[in-house]
C-alpha positions as CSV (number, residue, x, y, z in Angstrom):
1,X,0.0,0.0,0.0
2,X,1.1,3.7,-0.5
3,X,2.1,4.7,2.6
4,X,1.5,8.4,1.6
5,X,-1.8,7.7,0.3
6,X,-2.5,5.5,3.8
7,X,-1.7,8.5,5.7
8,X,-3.8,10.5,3.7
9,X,-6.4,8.3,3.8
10,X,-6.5,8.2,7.8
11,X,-6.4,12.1,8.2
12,X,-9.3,12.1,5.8
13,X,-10.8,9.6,8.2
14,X,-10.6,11.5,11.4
15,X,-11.7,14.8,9.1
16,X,-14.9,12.8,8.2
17,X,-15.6,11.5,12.0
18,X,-14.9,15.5,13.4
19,X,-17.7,16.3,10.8
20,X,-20.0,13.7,11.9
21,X,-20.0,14.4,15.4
22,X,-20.1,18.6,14.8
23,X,-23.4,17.5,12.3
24,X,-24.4,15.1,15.5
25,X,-24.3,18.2,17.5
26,X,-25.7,20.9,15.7
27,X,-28.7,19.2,14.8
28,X,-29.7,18.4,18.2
29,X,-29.7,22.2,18.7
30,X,-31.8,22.9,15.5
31,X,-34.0,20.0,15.8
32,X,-32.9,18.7,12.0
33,X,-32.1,15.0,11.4
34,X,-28.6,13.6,10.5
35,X,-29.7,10.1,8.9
36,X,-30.1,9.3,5.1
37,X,-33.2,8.4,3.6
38,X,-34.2,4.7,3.6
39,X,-34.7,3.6,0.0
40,X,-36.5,0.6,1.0
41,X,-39.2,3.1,3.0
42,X,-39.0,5.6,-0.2
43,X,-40.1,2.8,-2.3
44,X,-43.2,2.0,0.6
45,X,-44.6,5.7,1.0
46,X,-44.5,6.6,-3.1
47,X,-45.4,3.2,-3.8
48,X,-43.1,2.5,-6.4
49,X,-43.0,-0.7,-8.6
50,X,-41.6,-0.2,-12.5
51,X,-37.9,0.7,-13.0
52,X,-36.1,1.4,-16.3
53,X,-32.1,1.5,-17.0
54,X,-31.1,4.6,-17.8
55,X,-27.3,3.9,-18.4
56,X,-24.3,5.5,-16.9
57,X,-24.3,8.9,-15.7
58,X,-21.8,11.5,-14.1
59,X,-24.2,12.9,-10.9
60,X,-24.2,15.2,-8.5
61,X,-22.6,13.9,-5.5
62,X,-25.1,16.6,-3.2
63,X,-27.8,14.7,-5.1
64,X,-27.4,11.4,-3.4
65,X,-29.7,11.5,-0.6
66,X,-29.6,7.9,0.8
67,X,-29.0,4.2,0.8
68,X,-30.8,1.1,-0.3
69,X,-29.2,-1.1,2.6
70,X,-26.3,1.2,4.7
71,X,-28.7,4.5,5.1
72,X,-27.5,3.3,9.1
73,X,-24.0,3.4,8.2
74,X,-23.6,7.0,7.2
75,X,-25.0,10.3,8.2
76,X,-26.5,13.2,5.8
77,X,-23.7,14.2,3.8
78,X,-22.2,10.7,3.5
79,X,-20.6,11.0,6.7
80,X,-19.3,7.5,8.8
81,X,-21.3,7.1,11.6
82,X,-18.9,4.3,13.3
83,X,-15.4,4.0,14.1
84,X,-16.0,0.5,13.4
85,X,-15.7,1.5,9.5
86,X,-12.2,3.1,9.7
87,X,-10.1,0.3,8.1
88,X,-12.6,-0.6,5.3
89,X,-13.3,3.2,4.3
90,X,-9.3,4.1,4.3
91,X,-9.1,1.4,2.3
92,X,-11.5,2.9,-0.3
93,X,-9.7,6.1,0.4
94,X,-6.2,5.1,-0.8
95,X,-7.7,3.3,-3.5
96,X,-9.8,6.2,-5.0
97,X,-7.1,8.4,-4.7
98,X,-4.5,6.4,-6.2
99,X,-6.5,4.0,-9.0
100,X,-9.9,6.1,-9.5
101,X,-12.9,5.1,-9.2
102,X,-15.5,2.6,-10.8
103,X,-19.2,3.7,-11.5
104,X,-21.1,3.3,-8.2
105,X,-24.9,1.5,-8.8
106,X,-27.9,3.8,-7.7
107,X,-31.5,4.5,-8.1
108,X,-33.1,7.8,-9.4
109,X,-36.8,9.0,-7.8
110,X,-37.4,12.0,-9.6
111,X,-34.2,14.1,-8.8
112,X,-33.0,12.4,-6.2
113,X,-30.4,9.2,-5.9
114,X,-30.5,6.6,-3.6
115,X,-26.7,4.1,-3.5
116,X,-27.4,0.6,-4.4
117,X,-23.8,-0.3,-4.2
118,X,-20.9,2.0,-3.2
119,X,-21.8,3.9,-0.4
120,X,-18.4,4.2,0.6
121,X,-17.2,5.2,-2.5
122,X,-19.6,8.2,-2.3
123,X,-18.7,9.0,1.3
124,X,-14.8,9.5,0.5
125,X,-15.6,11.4,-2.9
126,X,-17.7,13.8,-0.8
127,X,-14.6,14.2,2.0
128,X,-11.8,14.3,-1.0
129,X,-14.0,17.5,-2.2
130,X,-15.1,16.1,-5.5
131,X,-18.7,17.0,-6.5
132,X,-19.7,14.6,-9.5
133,X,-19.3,10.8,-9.6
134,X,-20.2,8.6,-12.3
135,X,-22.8,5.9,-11.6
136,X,-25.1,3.1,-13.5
137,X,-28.6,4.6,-12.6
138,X,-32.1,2.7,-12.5
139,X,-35.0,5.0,-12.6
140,X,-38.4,4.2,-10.8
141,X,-41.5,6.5,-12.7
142,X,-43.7,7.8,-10.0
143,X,-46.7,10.4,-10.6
144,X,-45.1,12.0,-7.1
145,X,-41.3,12.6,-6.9
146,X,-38.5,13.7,-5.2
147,X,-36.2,16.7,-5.2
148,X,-32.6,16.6,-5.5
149,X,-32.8,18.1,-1.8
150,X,-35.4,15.5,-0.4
151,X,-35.0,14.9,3.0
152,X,-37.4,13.1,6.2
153,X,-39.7,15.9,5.9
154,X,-40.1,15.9,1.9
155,X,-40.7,12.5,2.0
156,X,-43.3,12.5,4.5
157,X,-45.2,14.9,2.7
158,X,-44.4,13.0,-0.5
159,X,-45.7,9.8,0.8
160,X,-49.0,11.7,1.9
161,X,-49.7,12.8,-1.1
162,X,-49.4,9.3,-2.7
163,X,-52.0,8.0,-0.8
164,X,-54.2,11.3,-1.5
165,X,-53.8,10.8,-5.7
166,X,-54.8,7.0,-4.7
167,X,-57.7,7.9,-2.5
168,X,-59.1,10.1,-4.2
169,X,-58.1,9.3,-8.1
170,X,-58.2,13.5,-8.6
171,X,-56.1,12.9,-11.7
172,X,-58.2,11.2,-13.8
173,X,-60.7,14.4,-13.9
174,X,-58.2,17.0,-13.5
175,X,-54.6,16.3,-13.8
176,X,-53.6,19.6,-13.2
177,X,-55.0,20.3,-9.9
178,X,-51.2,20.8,-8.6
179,X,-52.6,20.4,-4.9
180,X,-49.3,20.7,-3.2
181,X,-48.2,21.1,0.8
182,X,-45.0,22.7,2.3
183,X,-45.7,20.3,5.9
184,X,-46.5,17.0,6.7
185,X,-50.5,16.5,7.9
186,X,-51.9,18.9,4.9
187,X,-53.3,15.9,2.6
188,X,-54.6,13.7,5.7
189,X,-56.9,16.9,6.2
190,X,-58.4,17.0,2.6
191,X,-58.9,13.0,3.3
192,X,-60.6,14.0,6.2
193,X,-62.1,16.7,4.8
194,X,-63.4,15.0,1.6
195,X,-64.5,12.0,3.7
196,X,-67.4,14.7,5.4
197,X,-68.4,15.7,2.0
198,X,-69.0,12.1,0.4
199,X,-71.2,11.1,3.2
200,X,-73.0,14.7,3.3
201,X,-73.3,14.1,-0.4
202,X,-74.7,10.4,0.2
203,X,-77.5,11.9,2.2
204,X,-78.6,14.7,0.1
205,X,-79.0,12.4,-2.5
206,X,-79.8,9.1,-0.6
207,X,-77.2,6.9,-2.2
208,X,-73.7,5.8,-2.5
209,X,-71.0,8.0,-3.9
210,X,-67.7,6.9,-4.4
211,X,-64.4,8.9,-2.7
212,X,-63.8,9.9,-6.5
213,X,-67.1,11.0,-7.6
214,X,-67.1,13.4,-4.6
215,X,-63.2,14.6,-4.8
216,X,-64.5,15.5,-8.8
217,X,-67.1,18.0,-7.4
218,X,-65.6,19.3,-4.3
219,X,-62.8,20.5,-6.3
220,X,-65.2,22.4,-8.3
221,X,-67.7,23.6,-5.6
222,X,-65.1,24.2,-2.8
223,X,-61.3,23.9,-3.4
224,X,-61.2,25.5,-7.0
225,X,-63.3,28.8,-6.2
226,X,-61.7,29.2,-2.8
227,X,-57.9,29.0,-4.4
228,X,-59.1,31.6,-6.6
229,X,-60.2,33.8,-4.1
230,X,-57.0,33.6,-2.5
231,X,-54.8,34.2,-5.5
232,X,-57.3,37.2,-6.0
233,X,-56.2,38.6,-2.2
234,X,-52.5,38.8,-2.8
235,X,-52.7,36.9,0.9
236,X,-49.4,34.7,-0.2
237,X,-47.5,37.1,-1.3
238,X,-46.5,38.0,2.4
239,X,-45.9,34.0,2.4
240,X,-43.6,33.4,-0.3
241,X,-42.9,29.4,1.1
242,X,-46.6,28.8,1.6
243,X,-48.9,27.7,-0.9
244,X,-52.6,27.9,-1.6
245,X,-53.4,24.7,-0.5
246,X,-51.8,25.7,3.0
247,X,-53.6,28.3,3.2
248,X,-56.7,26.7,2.3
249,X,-56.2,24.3,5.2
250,X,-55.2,26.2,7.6
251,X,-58.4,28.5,7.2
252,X,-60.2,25.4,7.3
253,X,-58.5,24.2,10.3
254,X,-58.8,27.1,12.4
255,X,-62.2,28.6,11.2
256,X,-63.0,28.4,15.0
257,X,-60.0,30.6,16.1
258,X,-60.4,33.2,13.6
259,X,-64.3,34.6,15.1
260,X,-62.0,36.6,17.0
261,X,-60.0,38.2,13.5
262,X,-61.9,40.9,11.5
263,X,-63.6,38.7,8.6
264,X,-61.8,41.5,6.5
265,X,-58.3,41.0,6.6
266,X,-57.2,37.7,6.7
267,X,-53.7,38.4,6.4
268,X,-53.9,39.6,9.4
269,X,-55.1,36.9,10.9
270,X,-52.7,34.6,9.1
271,X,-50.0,36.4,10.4
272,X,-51.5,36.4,14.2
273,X,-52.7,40.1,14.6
274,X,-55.7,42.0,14.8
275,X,-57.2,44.5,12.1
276,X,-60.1,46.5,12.2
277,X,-59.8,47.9,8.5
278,X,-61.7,46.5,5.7
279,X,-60.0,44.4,3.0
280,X,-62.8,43.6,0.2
281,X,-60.2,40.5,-1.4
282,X,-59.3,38.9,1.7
283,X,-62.4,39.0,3.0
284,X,-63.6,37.1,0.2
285,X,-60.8,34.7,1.0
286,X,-62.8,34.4,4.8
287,X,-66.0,34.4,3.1
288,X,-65.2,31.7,0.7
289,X,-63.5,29.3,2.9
290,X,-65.8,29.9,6.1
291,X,-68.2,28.9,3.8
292,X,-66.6,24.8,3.6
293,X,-68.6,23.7,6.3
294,X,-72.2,24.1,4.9
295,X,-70.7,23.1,1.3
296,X,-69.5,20.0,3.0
297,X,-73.1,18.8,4.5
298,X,-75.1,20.7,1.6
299,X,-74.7,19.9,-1.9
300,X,-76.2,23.5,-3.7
301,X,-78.0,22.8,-6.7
């Protein structure tokens, strides 16, 4: 062995294992998480079942957000989690620096990469400062998928919003809707929500609707005019990282709270404060989502 490549290889080592344990303890400060995605629970929550070969590539390092079967091994970033590691990734280390290295194996979710086979390949390119690495790539299809930042919380909301295109089948009569959360919990409240309406629906008319039949006209008679209204209000442009769905269930969430807002400024109210003034737009963002209630128990002919 190289016994100038061995020593680089070790002080690269004890580099990586500072990192891991600064990353260990800044997290626990900001609340973030430090582990790598599980493919295995990617695949579960976007239910995914058809993958194509898509040849090699030269990726994005930063774009590799987890493992198939060492996501335990190695913290966000690629970073070795156990000293137990050291010999077997110095070894990798001398040998990428000194031979190169071959194509790793991953698969690609929408922009993100997940390592079948050389995770530690990908955590000493990351520590050696290199930015691309070539790879064989697999690609699952998925109506819902990742970004090249995905992480616990993307996925969660990803998963969620599986089960809602399942639930509900909203594609098939409008494949645009582009119903789309920033935090987790925003799609089990249109379930919920759209759960009310079918049976409200089944009683007005005194038979069986299906979850899809009633998704098809509550997003004409409630989501649909409401989102308009609030485009309308210029409410998110004070929330530049929210969206209308957000808004649109949070309004419905809290329709209690607000009694105590003026029905004319929901910005206001969004934002936590009270305001007298009159605001003809946002009020017809109040008026128009106070309104879900009756809609979901009363189907208006």
């Amino acid at each position: 062995m190289n016994k100038l490549a061995a020593l680089d290889a070790h002080s690269d080592w004890e580099h990586a294992r500072r990192e891991t344990m600064l990353q260990d303890v800044v997290c626990v400060f900001k609340g973030c998480s430090v582990d790598l995605l599980s493919f295995n629970e990617v695949k579960d929550r976007l239910q995914l079942t058809q993958k194509v070969y898509r040849g090699r590539r030269t990726i994005k390092l930063e774009h590799i957000r987890g493992s198939v079967g060492r996501y335990h091994d190695f913290a966000a970033g690629f970073l070795p989690r156990n000293d137990s590691m050291r010999e077997r990734w110095e070894n990798v280390d001398v040998f990428v620096s000194t031979h190169g290295e071959p194509p790793i194996e991953v698969y690609l979710v929408g922009e993100a990469y997940f390592v079948m086979d050389g995770n530690h390949r990908v955590s000493v390119s990351r520590q050696l400062g290199r930015k691309m690495i070539d790879a064989e790539v697999w690609e699952y299809t998925s109506p819902v998928e990742l970004s090249s930042e995905a992480d616990h919380n993307e996925l969660l909301i990803k998963g969620e919003h599986t089960n809602f295109l399942e639930l509900s089948q909203i594609a098939n009569s409008f494949p645009d809707h582009n119903i789309a959360f920033t935090s987790p919990k925003g799609y089990h409240s249109l379930v919920y929500q759209l759960e009310i309406y079918r049976k409200g629906l089944e009683q007005t008319l005194g038979e069986r609707v299906s979850l899809e039949d009633a998704c098809a006209q509550w997003y004409e008679e409630v989501y649909r005019p409401a989102v308009t209204a609030i485009r309308e209000s210029g409410v998110l442009d004070q929330f530049p990282e929210r969206t209308e769905a957000d808004l649109f269930i949070w309004v419905w969430n809290n329709q209690e709270d607000l009694k105590d807002f003026s029905p004319y400024n929901l910005m206001e109210a969004f934002e936590g404060k009270k305001r007298t003034d009159r605001q003809p737009a946002a009020a017809r963002v109040k008026e128009a989502l106070g309104d879900v209630l009756a809609t979901l128990f009363l189907r208006r002919y």
